[in-house]
C-alpha positions in Angstrom: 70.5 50.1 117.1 70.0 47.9 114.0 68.7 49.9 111.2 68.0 48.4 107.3 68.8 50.5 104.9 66.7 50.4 101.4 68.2 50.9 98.4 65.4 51.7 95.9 66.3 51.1 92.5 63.3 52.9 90.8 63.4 56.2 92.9 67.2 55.9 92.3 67.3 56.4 96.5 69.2 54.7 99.4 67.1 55.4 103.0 66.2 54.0 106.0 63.2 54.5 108.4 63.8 56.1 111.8 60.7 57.4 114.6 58.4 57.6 111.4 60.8 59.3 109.3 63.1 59.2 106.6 66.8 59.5 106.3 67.9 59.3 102.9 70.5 60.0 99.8 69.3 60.2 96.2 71.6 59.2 93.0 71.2 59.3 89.7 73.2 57.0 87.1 75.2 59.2 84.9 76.8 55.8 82.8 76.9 51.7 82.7 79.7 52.3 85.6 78.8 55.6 87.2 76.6 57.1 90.2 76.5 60.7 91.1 75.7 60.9 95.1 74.7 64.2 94.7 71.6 64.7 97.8 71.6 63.3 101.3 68.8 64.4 103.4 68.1 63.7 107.4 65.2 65.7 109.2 65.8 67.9 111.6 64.9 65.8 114.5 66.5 63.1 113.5 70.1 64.8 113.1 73.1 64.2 114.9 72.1 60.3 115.2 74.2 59.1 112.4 71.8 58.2 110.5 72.9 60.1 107.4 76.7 58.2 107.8 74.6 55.1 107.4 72.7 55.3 104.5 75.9 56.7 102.4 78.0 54.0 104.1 75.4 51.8 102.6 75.3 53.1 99.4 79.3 53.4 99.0 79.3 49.9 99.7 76.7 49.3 97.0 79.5 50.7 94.7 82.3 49.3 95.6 80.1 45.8 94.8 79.0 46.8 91.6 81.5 48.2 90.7 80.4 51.1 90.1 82.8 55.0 89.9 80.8 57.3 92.0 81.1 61.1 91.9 80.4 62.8 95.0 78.6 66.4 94.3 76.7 66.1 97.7 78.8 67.7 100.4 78.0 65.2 102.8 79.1 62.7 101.0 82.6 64.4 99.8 82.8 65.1 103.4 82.2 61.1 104.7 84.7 60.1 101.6 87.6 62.2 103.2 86.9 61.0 106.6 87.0 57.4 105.7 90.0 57.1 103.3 88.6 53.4 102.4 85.9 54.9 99.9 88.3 57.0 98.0 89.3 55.0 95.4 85.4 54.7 94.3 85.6 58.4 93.3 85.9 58.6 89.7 89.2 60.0 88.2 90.9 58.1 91.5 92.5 55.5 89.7 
């Protein structure tokens, strides 16, 4: 299943579009060099499709890009980071 995930810039959001719905993860840029990942949402129907995996594997690789420090107050997303021990050094304080 080939799914694009959207990163918009002005809603500060990563998502992708699914049966007419939305999966998503919203951020908000606390400096120059740092995200906070702090909501991830999938509906309902939707769950246990791995859709939410993809929009913060998206937006982890957004940061590791850019550079950017992220810190992880959504537990999703602290959750996804300990699983996959390749996103850890993006956590701020990780250095």
């Amino acid at each position: 299943m080939r799914i694009e995930v959207i990163h918009d810039i002005e809603s500060s959001q990563f998502y992708l579009e699914y049966e007419g719905k939305r999966a998503l993860m919203d951020y908000r840029k606390i400096s120059d060099k740092v995200l906070e990942y702090y909501h991830t949402y999938v509906p309902r129907a939707l769950r246990i499709q791995g859709l939410a995996s993809r929009v913060v594997y998206a937006a982890l690789e957004y940061a590791r890009e850019n550079e950017f420090k992220i810190i992880p107050t959504c537990s999703f997303v602290k959750h996804y980071i300990e699983k996959d021990k390749r996103f850890q050094d993006l956590v701020q304080g990780s250095e």
